[in-house]
DSSP file (Angstrom, degrees, kcal/mol; ACC not computed):
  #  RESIDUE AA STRUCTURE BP1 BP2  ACC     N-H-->O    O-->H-N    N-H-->O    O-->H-N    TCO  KAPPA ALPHA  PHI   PSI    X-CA   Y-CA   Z-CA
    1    1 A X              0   0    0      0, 0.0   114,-0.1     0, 0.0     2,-0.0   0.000 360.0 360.0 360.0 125.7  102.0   95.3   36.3
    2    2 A X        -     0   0    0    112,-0.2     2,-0.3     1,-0.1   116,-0.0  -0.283 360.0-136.1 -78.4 166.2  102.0   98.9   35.9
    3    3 A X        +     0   0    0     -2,-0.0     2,-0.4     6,-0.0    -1,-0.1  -0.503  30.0 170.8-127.5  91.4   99.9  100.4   33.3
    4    4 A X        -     0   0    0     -2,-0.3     5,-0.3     1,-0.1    -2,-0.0  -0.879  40.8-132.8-127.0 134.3  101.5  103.3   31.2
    5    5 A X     >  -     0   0    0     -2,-0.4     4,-2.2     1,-0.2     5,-0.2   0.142  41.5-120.6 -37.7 163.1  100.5  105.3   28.1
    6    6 A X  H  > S+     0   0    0      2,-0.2     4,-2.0     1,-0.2     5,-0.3   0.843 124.5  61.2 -78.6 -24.0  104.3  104.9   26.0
    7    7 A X  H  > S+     0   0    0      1,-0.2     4,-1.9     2,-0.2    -1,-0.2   0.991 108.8  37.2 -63.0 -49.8  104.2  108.8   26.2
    8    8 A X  H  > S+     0   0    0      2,-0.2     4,-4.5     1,-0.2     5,-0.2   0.883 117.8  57.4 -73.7 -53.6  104.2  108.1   30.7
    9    9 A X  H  X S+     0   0    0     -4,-2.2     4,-3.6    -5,-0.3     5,-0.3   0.985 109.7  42.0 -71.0 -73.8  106.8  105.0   30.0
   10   10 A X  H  < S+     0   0    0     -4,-2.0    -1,-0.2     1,-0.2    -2,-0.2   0.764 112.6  52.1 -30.9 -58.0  109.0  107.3   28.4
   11   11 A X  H >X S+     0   0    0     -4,-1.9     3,-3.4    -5,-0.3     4,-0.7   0.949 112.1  48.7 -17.5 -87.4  108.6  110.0   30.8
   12   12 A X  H 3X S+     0   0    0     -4,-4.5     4,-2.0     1,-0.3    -1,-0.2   0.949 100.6  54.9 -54.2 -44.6  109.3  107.9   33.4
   13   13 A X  H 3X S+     0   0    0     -4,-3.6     4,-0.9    -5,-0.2    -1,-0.3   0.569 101.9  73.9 -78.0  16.7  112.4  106.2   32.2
   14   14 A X  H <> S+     0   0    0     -3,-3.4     4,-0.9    -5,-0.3    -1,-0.2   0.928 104.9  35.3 -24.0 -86.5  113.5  110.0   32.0
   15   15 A X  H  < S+     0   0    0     -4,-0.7     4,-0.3     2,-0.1    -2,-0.2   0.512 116.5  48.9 -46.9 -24.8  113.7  110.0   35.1
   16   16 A X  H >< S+     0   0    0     -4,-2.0     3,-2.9    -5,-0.3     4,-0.4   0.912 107.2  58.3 -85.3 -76.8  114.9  106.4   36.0
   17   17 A X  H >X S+     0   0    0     -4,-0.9     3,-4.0     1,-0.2     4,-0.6   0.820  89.7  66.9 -22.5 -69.9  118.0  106.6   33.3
   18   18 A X  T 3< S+     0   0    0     -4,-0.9    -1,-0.2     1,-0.3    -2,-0.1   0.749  91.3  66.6 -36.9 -30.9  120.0  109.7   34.4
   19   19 A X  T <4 S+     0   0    0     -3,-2.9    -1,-0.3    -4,-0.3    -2,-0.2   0.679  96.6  52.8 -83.5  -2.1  120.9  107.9   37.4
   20   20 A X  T <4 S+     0   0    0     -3,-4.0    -2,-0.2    -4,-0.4    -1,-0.2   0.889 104.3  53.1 -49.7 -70.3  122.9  105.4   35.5
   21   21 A X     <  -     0   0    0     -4,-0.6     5,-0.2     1,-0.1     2,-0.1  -0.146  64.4-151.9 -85.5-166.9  125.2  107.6   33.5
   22   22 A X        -     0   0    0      3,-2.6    -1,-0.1    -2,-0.0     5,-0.1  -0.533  42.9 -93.6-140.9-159.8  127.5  110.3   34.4
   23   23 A X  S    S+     0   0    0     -2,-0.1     3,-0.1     1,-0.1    -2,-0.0   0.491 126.2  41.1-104.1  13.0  128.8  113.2   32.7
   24   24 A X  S    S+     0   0    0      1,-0.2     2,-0.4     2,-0.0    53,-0.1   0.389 115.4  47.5-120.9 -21.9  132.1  110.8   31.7
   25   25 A X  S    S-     0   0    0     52,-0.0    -3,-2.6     4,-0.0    -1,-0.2  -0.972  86.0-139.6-144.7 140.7  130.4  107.7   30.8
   26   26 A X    >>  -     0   0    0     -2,-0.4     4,-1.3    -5,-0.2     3,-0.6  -0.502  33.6 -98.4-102.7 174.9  127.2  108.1   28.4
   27   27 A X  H 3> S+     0   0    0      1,-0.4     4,-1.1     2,-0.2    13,-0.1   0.464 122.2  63.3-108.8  -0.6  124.0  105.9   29.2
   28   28 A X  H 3> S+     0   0    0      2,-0.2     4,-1.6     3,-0.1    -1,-0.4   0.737 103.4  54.2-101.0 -16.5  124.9  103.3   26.6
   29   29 A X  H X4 S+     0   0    0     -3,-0.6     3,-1.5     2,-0.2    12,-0.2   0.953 109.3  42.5 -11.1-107.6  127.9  102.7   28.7
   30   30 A X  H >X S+     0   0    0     -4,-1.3     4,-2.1     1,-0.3     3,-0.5   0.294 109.8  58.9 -51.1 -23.3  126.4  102.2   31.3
   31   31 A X  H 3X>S+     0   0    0     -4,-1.1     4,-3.4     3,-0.2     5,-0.8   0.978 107.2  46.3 -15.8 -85.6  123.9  100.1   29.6
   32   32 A X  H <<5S+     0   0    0     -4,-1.6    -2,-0.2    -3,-1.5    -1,-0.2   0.596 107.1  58.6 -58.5  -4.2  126.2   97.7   28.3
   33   33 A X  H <45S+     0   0    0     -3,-0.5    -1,-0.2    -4,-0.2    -2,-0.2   0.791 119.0  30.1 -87.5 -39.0  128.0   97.4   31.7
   34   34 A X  H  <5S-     0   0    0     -4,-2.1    -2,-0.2    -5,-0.1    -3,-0.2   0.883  90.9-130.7-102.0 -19.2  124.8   96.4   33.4
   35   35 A X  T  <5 +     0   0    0     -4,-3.4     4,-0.2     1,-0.3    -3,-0.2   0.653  64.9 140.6 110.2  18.8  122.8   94.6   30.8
   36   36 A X    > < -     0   0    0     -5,-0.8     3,-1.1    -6,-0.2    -1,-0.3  -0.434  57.6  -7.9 -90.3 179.2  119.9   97.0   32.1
   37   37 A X  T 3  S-     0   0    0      1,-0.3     2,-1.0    79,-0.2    80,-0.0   0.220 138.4 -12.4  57.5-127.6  117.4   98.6   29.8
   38   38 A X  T 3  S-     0   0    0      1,-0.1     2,-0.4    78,-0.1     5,-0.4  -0.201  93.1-117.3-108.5  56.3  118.1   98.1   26.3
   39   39 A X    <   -     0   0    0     -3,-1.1     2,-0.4    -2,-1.0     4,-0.1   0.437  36.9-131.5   5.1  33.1  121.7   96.8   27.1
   40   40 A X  S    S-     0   0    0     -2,-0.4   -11,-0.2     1,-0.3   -10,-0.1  -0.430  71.8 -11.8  75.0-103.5  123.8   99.6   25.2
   41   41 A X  S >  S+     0   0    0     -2,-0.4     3,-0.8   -13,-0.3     2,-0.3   0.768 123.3  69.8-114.7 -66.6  126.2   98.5   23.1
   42   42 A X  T 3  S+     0   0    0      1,-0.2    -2,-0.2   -14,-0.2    -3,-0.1   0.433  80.8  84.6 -69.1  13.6  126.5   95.1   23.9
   43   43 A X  T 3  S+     0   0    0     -5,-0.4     2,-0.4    -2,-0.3    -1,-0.2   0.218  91.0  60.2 -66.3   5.2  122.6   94.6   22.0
   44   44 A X  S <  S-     0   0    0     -3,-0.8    -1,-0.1     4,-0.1     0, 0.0  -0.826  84.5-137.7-138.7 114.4  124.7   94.4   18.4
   45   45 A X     >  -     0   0    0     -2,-0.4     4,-1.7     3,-0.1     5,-0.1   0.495  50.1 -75.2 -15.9-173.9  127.2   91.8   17.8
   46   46 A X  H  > S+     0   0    0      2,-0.2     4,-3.8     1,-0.2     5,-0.4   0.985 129.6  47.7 -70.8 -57.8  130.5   93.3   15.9
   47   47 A X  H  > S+     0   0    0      1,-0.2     4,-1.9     2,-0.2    -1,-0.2   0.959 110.5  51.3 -50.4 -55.5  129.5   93.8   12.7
   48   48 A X  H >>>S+     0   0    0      2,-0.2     4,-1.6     1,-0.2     3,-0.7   0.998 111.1  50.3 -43.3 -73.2  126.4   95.5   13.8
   49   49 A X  H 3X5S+     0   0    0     -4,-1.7     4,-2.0     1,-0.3    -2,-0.2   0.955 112.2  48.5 -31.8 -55.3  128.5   98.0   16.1
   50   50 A X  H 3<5S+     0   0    0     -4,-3.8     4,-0.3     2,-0.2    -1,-0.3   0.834 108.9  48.6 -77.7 -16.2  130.7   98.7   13.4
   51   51 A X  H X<5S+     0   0    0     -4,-1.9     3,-1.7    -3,-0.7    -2,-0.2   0.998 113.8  54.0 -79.6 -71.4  127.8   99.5   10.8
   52   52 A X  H 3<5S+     0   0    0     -4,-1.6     3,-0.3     1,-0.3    -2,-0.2   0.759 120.0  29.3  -2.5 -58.8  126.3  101.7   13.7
   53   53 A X  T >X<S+     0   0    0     -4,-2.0     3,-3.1    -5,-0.5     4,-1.4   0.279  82.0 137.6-109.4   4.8  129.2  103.6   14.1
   54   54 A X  T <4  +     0   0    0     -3,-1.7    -1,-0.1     1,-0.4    -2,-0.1   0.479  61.7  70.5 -65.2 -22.6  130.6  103.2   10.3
   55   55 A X  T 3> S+     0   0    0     -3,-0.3     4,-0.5    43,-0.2    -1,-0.4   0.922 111.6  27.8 -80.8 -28.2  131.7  107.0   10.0
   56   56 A X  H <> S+     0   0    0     -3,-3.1     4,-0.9     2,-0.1    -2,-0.2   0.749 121.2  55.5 -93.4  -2.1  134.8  106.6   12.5
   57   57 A X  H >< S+     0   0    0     -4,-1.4     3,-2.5     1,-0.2     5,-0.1   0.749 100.1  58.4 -95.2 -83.6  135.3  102.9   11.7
   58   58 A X  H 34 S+     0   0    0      1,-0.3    -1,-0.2    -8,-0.3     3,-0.2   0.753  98.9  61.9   4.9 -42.6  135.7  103.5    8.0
   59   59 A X  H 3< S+     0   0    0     -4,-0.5     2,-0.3     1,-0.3    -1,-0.3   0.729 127.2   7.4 -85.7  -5.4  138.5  105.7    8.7
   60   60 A X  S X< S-     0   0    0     -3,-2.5     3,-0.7    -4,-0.9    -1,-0.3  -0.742  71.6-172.4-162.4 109.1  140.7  103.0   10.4
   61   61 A X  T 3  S+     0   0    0     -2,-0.3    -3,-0.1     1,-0.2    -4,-0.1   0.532  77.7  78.1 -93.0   3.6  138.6   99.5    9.8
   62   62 A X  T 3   +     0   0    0     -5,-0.1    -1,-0.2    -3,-0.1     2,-0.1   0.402  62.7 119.2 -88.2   3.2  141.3   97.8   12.1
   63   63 A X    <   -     0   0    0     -3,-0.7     2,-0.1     1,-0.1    -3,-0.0  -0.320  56.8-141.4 -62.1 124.8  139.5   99.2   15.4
   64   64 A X     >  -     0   0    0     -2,-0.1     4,-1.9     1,-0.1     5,-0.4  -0.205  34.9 -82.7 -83.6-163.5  138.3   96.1   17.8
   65   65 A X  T  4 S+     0   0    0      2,-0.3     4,-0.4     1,-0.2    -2,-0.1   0.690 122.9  47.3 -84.8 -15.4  135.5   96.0   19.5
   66   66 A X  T  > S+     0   0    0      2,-0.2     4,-2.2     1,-0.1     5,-0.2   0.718 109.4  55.0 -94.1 -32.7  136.4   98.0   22.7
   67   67 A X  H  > S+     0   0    0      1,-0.2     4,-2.0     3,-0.2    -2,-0.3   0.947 107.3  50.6 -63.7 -33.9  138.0  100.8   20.8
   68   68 A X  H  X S+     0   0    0     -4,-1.9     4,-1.1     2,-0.3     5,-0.3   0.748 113.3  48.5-107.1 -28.0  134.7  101.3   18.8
   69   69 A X  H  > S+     0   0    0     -5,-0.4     4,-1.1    -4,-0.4     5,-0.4   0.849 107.1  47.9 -52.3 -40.4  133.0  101.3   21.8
   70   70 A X  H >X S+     0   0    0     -4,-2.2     4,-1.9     2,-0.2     3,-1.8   0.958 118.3  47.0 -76.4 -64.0  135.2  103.7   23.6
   71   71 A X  H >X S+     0   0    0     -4,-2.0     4,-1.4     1,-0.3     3,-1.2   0.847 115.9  44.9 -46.4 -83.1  134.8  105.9   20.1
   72   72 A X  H 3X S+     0   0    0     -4,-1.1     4,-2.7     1,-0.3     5,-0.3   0.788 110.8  49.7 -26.7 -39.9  130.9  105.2   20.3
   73   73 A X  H <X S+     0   0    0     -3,-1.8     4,-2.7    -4,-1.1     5,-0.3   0.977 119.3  42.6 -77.0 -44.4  130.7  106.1   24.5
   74   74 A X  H <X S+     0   0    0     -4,-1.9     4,-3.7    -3,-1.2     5,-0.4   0.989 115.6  58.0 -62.5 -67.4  133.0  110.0   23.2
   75   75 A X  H  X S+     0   0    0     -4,-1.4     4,-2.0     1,-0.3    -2,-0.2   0.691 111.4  31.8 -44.0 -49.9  130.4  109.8   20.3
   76   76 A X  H  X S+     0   0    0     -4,-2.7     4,-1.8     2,-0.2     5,-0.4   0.764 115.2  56.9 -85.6 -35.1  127.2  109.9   22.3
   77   77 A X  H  < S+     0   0    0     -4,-2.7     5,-0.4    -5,-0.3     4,-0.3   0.878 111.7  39.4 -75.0 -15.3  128.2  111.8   24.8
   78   78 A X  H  X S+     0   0    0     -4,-3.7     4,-2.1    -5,-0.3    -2,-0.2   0.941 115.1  59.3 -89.9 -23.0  129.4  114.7   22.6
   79   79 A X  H  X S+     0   0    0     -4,-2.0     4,-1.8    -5,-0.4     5,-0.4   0.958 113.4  35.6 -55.0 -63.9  125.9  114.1   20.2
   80   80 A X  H  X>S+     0   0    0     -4,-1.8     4,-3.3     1,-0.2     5,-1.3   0.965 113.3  57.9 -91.3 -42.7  123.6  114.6   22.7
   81   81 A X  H >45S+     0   0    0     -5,-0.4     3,-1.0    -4,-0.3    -2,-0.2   0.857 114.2  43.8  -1.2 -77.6  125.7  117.5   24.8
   82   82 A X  H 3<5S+     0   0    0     -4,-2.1    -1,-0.2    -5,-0.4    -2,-0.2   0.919 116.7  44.4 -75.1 -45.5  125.7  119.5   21.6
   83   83 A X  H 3<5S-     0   0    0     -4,-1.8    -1,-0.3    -5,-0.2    -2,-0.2   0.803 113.3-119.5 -68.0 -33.0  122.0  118.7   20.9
   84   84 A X  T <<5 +     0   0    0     -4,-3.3     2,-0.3    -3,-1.0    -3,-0.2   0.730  59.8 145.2 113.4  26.3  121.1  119.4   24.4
   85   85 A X      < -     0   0    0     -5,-1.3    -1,-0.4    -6,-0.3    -2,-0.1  -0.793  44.4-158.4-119.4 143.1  119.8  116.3   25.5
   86   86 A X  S    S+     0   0    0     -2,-0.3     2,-0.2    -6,-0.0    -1,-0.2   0.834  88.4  41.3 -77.9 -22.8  120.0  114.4   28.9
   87   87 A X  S    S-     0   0    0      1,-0.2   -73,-0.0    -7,-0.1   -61,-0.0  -0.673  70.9-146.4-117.3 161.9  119.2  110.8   27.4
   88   88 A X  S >  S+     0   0    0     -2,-0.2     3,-2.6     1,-0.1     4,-0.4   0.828  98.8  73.8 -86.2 -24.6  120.7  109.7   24.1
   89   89 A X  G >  S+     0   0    0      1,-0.3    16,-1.3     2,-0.2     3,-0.6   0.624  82.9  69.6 -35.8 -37.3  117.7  107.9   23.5
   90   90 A X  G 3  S+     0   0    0     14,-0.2    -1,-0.3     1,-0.2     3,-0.2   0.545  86.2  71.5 -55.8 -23.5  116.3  111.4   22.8
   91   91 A X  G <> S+     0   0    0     -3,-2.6     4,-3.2     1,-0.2     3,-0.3   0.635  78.1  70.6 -88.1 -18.3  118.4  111.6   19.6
   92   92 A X  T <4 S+     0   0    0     -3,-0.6    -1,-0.2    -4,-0.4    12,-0.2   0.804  97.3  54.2 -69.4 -17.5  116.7  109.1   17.1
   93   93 A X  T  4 S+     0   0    0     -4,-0.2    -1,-0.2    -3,-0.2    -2,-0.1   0.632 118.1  30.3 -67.5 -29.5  114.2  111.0   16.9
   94   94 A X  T  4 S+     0   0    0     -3,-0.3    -2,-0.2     2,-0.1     2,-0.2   0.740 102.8  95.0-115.4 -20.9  116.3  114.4   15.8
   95   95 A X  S  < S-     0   0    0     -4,-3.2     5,-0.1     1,-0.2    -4,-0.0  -0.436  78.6-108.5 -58.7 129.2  118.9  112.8   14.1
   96   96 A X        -     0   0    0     -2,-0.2     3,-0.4     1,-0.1    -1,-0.2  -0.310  24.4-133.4 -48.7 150.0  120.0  111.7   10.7
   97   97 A X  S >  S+     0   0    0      1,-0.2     3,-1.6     2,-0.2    -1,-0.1   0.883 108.2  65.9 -41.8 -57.9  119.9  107.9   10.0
   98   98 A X  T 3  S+     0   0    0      1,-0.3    -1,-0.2   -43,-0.0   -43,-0.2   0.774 117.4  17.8 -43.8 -55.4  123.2  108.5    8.6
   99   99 A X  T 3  S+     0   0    0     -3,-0.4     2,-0.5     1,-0.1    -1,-0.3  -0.117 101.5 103.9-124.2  19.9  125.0  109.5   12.0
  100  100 A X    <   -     0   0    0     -3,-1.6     3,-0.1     1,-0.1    -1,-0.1  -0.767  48.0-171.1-122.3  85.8  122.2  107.9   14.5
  101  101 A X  S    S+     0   0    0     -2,-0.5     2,-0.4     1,-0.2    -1,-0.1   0.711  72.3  23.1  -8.1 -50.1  123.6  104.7   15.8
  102  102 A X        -     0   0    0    -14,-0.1    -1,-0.2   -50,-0.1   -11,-0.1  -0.953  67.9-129.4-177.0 118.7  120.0  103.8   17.5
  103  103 A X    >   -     0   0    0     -2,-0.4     3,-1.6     1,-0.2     5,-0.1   0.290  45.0-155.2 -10.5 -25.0  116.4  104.7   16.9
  104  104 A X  G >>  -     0   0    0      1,-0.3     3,-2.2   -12,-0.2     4,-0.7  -0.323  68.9  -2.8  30.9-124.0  116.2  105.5   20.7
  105  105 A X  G >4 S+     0   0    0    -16,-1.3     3,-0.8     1,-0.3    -1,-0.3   0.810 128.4  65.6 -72.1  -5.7  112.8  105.1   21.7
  106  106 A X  G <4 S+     0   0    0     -3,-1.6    -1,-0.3   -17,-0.3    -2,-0.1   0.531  83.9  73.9 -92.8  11.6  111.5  104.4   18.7
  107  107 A X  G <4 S+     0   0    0     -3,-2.2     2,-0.5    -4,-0.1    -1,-0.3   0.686  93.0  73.0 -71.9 -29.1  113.3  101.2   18.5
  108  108 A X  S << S-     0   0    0     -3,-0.8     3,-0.1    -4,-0.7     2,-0.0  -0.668  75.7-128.4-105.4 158.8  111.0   99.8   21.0
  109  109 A X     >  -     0   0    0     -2,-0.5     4,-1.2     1,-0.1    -2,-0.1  -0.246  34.6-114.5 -77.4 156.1  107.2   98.7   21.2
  110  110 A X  T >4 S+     0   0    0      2,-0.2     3,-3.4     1,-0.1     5,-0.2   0.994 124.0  59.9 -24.6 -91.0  105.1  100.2   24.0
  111  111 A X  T 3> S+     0   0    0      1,-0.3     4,-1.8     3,-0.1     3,-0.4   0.488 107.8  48.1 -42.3 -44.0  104.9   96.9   25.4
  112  112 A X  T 34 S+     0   0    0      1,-0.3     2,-0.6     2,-0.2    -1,-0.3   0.783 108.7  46.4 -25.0 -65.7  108.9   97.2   25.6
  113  113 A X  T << S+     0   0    0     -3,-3.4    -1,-0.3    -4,-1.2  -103,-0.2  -0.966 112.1  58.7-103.5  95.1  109.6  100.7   27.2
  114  114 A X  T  > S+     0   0    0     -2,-0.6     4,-1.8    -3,-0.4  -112,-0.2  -0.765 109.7  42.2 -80.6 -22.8  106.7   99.5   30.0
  115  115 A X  H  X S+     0   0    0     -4,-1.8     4,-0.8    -5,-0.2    -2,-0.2   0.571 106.3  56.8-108.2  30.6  108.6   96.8   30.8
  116  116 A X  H  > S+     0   0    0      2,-0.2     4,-1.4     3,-0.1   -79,-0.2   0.416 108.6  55.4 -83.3 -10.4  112.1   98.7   30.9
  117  117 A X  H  >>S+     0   0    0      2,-0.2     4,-1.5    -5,-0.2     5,-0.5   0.899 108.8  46.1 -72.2 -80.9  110.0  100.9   33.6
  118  118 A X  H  X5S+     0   0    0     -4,-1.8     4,-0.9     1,-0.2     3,-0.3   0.733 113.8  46.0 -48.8 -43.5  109.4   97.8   35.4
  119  119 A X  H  X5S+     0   0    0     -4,-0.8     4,-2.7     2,-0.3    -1,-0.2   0.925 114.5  52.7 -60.2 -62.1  113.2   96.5   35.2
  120  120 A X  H  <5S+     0   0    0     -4,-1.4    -1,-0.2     1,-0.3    -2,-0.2   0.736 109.5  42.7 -13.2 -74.6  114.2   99.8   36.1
  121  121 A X  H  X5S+     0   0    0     -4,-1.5     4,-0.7    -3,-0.3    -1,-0.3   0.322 112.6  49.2 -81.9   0.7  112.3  100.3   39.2
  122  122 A X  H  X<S+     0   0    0     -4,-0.9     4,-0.8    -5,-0.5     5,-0.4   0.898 113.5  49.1 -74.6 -58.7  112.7   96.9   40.7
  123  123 A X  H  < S+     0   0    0     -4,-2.7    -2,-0.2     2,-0.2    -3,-0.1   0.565 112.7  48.0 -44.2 -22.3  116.6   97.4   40.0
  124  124 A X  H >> S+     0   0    0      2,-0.2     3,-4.3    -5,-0.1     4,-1.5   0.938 113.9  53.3 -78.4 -82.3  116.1  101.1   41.8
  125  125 A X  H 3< S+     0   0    0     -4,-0.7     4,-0.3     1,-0.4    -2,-0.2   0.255 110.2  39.1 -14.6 -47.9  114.2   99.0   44.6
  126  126 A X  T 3< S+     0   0    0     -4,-0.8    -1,-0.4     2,-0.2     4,-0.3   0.143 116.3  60.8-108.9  -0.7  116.9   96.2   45.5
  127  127 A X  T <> S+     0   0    0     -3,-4.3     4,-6.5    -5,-0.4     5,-0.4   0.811 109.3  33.1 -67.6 -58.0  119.3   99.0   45.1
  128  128 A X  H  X S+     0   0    0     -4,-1.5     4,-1.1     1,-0.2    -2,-0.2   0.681 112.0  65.9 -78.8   6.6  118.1  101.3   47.7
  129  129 A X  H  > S+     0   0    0     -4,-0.3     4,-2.7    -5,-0.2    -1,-0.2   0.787 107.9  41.5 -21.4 -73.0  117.1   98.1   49.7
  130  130 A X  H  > S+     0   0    0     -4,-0.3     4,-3.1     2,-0.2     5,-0.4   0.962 114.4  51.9 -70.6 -32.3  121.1   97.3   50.0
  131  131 A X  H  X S+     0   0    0     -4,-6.5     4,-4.6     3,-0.2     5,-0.3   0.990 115.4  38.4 -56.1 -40.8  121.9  100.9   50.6
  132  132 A X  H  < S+     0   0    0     -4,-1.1    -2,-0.2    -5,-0.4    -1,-0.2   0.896 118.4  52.6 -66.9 -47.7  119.4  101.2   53.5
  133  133 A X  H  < S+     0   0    0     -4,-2.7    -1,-0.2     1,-0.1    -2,-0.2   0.930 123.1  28.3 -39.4 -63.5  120.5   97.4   54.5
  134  134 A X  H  < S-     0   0    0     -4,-3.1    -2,-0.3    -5,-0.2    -3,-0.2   0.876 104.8-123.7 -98.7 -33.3  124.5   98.4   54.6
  135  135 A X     <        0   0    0     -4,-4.6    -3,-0.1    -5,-0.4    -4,-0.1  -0.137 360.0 360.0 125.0 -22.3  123.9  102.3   55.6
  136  136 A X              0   0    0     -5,-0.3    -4,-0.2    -6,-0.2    -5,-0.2   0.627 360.0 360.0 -82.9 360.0  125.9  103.2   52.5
């Protein structure tokens, strides 16, 4: 079990995240596609999504649940772009409540973001394990 201040947890899953998203698919995508880290999207049932996201769903309340996703994945990547930010996770902190989907880290406990570290790196671990394995 590693042992890191939340300031060092963060830090690290700095680093760790970015290899997940892309500059097309934002890291709560990719969250919800693998179930890694604080599983993205798919952490909120519907109602919850749409309450999260309640300025575009409010204009057309008839959006399902993958369209308000696809809105949400455009949303966060153009929120933290313009803010400047690699993670979205970075934005709960600067963001209004109003137009901030998710707390980022401050949704989580210490105890939380040291074992999203650990999850992280194992999942880095048995990745590059199969690359090295198959040469790809």
């Amino acid at each position: 079990m590693l042992a890191l201040t939340r300031k060092q947890s963060i830090e690290r899953l700095r680093e760790l995240l970015p290899k997940h998203a892309s500059p097309k698919i934002s890291l709560c995508r990719a969250m919800t596609e693998t179930g890694l880290f604080c599983r993205g999207f798919a952490a909120w049932n519907d109602t919850e999504l749409a309450e999260r996201f309640h300025w575009f769903c409010r204009a057309r309340q008839e959006f399902d649940r993958a369209e308000i996703e696809a809105l949400a994945d455009r949303w966060q990547l153009a929120d933290q772009t313009s803010r400047n930010l690699r993670l979205p996770c970075d934005i709960g902190a600067r963001a209004s409540p109003e137009r901030c989907a998710c707390l980022g880290w401050l949704r989580f406990s210490d105890a939380q973001l040291l074992g999203f570290v650990e999850q992280l790196e194992t999942a880095e671990a048995a990745r590059q394990s199969q690359h090295d394995s198959t040469g790809t």
